[in-house]
NUKENU-953459 format. One line per field, with one value per residue (C-alpha): residue number from 0; x negated, y negated, z. Coordinates in Angstrom, 1 decimal. Last residue first. Layout:
BEGIN
seq: NUM, ...
xx: X, ...
yy: Y, ...
zz: Z, ...
//
This chain:
BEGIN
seq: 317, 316, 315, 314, 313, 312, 311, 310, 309, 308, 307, 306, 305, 304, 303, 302, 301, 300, 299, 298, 297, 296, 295, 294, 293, 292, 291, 290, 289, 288, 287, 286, 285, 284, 283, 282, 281, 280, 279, 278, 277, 276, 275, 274, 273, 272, 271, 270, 269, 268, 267, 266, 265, 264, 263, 262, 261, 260, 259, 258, 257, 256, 255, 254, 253, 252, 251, 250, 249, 248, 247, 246, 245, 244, 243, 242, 241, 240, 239, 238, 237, 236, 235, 234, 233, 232, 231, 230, 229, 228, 227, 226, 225, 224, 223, 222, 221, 220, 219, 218, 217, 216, 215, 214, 213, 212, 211, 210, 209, 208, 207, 206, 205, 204, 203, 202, 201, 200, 199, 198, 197, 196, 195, 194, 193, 192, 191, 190, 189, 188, 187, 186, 185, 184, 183, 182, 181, 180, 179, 178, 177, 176, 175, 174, 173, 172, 171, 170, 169, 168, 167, 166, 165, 164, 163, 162, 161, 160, 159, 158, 157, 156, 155, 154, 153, 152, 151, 150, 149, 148, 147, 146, 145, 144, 143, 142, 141, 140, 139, 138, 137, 136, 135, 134, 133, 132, 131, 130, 129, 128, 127, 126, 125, 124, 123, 122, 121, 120, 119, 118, 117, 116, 115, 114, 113, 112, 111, 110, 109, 108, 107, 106, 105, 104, 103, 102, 101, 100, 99, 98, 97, 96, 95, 94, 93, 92, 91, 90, 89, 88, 87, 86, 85, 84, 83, 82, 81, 80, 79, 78, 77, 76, 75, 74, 73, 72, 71, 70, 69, 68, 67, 66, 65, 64, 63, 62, 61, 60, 59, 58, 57, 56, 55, 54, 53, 52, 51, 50, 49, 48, 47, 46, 45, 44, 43, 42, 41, 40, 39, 38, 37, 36, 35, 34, 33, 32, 31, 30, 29, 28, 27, 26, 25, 24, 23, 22, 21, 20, 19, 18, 17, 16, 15, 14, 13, 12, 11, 10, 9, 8, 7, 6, 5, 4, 3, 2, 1, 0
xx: -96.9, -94.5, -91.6, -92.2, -92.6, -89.7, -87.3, -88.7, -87.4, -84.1, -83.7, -84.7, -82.0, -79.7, -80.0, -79.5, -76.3, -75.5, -76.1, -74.0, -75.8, -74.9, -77.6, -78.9, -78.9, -78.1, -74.6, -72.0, -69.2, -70.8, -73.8, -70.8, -70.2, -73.5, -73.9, -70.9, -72.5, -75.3, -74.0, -75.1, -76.2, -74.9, -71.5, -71.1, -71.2, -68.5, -65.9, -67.3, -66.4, -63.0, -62.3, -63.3, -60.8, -58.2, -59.4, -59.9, -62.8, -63.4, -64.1, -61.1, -59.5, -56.2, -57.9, -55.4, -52.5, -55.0, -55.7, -59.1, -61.0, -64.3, -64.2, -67.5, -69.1, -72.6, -71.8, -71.2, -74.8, -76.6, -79.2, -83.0, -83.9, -82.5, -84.0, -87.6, -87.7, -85.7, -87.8, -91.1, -89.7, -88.7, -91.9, -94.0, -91.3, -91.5, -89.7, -86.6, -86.9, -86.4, -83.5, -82.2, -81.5, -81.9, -79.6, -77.9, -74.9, -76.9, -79.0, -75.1, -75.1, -74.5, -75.5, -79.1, -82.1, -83.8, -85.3, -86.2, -88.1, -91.9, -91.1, -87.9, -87.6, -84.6, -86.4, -87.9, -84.8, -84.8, -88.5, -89.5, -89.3, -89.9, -93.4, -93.5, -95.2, -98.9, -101.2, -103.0, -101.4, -97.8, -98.6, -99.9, -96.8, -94.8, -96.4, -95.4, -91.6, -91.1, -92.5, -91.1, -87.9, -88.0, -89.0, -87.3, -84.7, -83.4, -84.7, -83.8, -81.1, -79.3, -79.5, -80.1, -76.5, -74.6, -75.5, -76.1, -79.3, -81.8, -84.6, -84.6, -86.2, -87.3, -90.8, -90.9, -91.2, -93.6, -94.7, -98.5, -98.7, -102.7, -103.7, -100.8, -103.1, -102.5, -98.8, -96.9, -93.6, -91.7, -91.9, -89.7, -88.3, -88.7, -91.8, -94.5, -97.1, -95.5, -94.2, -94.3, -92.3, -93.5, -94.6, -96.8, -97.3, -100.4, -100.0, -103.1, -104.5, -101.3, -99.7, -100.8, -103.6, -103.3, -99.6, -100.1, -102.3, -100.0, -97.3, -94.5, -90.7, -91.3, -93.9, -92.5, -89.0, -91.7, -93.8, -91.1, -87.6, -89.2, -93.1, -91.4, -89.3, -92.0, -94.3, -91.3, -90.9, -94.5, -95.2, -91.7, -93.0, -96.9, -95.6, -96.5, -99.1, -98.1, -98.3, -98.6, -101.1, -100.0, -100.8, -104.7, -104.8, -103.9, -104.1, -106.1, -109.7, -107.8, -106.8, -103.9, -103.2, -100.4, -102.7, -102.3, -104.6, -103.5, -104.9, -102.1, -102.0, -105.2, -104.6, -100.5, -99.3, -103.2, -104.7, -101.0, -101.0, -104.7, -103.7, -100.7, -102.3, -105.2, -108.6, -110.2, -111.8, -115.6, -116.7, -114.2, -115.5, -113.4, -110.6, -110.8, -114.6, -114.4, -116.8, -117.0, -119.9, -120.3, -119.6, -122.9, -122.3, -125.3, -126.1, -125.2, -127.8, -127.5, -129.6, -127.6, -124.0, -121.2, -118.8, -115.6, -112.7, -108.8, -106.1, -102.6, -100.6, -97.5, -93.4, -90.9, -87.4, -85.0
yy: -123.0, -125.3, -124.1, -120.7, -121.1, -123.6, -120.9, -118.5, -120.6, -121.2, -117.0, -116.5, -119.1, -117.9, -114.3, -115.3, -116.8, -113.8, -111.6, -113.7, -116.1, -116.4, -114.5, -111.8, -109.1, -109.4, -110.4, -108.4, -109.3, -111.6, -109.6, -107.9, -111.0, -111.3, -108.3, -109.2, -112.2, -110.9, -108.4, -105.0, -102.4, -100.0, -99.5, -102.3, -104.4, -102.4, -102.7, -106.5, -107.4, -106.2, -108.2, -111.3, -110.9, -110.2, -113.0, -116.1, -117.6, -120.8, -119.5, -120.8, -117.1, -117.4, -118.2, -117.4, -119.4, -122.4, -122.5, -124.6, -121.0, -119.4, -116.0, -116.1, -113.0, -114.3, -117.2, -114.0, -113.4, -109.7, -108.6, -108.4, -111.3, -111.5, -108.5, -108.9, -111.9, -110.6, -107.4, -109.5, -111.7, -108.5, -106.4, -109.0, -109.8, -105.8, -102.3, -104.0, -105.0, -101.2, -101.0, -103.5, -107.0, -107.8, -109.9, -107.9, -107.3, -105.9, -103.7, -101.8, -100.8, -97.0, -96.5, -97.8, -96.2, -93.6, -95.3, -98.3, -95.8, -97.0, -100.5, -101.8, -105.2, -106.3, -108.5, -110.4, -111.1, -114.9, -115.6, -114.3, -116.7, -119.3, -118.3, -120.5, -118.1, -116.7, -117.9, -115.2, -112.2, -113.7, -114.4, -110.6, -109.0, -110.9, -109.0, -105.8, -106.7, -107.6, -104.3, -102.1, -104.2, -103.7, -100.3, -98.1, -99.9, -102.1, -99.1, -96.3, -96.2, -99.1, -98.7, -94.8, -94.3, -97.2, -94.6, -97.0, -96.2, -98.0, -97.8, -94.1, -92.9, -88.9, -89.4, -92.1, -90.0, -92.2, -96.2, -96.1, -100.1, -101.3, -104.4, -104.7, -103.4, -100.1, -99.8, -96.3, -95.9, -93.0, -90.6, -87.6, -86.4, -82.8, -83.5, -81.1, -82.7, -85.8, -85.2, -87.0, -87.5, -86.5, -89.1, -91.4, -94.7, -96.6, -100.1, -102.3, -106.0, -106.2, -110.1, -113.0, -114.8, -113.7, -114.1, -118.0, -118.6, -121.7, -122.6, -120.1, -119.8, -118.6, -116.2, -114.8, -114.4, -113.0, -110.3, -108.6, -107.8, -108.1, -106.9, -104.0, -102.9, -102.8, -101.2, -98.4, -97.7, -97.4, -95.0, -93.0, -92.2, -91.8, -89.0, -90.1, -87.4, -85.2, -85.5, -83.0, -84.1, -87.3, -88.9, -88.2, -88.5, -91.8, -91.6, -93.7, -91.8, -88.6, -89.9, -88.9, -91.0, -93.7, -96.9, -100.7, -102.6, -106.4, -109.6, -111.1, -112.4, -109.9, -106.5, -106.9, -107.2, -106.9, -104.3, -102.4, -102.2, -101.3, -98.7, -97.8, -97.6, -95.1, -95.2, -92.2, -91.1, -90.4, -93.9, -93.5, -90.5, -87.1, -86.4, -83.7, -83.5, -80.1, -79.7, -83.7, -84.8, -86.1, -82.5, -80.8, -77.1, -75.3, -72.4, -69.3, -67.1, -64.1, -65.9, -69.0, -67.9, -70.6, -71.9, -72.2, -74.7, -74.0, -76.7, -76.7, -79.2, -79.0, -80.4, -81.4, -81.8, -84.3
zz: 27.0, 26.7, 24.6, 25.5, 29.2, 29.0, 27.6, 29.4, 32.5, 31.2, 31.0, 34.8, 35.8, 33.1, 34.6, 38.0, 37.8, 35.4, 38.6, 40.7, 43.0, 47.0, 47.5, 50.3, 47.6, 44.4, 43.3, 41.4, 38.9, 36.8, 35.6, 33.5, 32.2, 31.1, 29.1, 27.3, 26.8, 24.8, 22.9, 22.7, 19.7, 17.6, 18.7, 20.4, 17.5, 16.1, 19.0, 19.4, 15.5, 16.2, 19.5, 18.2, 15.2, 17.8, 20.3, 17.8, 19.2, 21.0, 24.0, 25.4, 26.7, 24.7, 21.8, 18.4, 20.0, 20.7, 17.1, 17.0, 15.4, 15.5, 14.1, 12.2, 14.7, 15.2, 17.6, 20.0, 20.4, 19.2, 21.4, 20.3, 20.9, 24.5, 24.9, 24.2, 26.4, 29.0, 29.1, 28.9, 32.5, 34.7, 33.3, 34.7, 38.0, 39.2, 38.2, 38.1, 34.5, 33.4, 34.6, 32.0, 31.6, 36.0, 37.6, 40.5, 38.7, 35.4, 37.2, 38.4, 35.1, 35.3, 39.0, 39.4, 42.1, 40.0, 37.1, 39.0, 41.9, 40.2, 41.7, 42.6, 42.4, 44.3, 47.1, 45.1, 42.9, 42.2, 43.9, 40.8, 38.7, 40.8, 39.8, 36.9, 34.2, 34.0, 31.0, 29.1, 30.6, 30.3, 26.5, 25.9, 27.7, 25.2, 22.9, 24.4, 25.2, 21.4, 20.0, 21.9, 21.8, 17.5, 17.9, 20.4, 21.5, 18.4, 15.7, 17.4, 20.2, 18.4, 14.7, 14.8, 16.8, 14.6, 11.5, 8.9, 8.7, 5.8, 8.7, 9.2, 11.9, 12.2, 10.8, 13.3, 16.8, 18.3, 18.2, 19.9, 20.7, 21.1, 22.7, 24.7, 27.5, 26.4, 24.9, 24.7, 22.5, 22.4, 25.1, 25.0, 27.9, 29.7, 32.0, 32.8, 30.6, 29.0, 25.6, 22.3, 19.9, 16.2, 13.1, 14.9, 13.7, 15.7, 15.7, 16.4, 17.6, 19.1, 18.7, 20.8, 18.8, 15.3, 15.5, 16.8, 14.4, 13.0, 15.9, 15.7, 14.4, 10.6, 11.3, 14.5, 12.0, 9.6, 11.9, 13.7, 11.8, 8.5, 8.8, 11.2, 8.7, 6.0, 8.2, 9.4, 5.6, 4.1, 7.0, 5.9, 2.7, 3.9, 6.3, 9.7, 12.1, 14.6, 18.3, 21.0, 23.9, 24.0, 28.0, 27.9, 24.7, 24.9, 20.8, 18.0, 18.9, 17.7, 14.2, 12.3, 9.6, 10.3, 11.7, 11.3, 11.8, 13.1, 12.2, 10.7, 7.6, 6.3, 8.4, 8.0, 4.6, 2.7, 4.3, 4.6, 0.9, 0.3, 2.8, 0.9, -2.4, -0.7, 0.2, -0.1, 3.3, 3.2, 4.5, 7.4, 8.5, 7.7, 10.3, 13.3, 13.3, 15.5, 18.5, 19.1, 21.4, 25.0, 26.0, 24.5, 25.1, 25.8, 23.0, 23.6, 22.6, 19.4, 17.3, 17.1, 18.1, 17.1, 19.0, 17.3, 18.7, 17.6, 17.3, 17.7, 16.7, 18.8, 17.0, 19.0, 18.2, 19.6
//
């Protein structure tokens, strides 16, 4: 990945040859011109009315400083207009219309971010060698990183599922739902599944390969503790292609040695490509099958549907 510092230099000027004190509640360099000075553009008048109007939601590709955690990106660059216009439009289709189609009426103006920041660099934690590239406050605000270097009409199986489906599309997904589980808490049997399994801050350190996946959680991640357990699920199972999706259902018994209904060699191709860019959903599961968390007589899918039929009711219900 590259990286890419913006460097910028402070000038104190000399008023008759004495310092002068230096006032820390105020800016030294105005890094972007007010808001009543800035020329409005097509694409904002574009983005006003797609996502600002509908939706409730600002979206935000200049560079401006009181946008970023600055405290956690302290290298960023800004998005090119071209590729601004792109990642909005993806995100309108794969985000705000299936929402739109599915959900009761205000629903998106309720329980979406109330802003998306598009930065064009990754960025890069102090002291740390891996790029950062997404960053949520209070699911509020969702800073998407490193988009200048995404392209949406991809047909590189690489930038389809480490790109757009990780970064963007469950970024988005897994912070929203963090919005409904902060307004109205889940069943907590929910938890009581893999209590003794969640992990904490040690989730990236504890897994072998997909050994998550065996004791019932949809990603490392997830282990970390029950909230980021239920919106990784959530964002996941959207996310993840199902086996319905292939079109190789077939009645001939000589065609579906396994009974799932499907003829096996056609099957077999479309999951060699899906995989490729992306995962399927009951593949995932039946590797859950083979392991068990601890202390239960539940395998790892077991526990999965469980956890899966419960956002199912929380959705429906709540």
């Amino acid at each position: 990945m590259k990286k890419i510092g913006l460097i910028f230099i402070a000038l104190l000027s000399l008023v008759s040859c004495q310092k002068e004190k230096l006032n820390e509640g105020k800016k030294i360099i105005e890094l972007e011109p007010p808001k009543d000075q800035q020329a409005e553009s097509e694409l904002d008048r574009y983005l006003f009315n797609k996502f600002t109007t509908p939706y409730n939601v600002k979206i935000v590709y200049r560079y401006d400083e009181s946008a970023f955690s600055r405290n956690k990106l302290q290298y960023v660059t800004p998005m090119s207009e071209k590729k601004a216009l792109e990642i909005a439009n993806l995100i309108h289709y794969m985000y705000y219309e299936p929402y739109s189609l599915n959900a009761p009426k205000n629903f998106m103006q309720n329980y979406t971010p109330k802003m998306l920041v598009l930065v064009g660099s990754n960025a890069y934690k102090p002291g740390a060698g891996t790029a950062l590239r997404g960053l949520s406050t209070g699911g509020v605000k969702i800073e998407m990183l490193g988009l200048n270097y995404v392209d949406p009409n991809s047909t590189n199986p690489q930038v389809i599922k480490e790109d757009i489906d990780e970064s963007i599309l469950r970024l988005l997904y897994h912070e929203s739902s963090h919005i409904l589980e902060q307004t109205k808490l889940f069943d907590p049997e929910y938890q009581k599944y893999l209590v003794s399994d969640y992990k904490g801050g040690l989730w990236n350190k504890v897994w072998r390969g997909n050994d998550y996946l065996k004791s019932g959680f949809i990603s490392a991640y997830s282990s970390d503790n029950f909230h980021e357990d239920f919106v990784e699920l959530l964002a996941r199972y959207i996310i993840y292609y199902q086996k319905d999706q292939c079109g190789c259902e077939t009645t001939d018994a000589t065609k579906d040695t396994d009974g799932d209904g499907l003829d096996d060699t056609v099957y077999s191709k479309w999951k060699t490509e899906i995989e490729a860019k992306g995962y399927i959903w009951e593949e995932e599961l039946a590797t859950a099958a083979k392991g068990s968390p601890t202390g239960s007589n539940l395998t790892g899918k077991d526990v999965l549907l469980k956890k899966l039929d419960i956002v199912r009711k929380y959705l429906k219900n709540e």
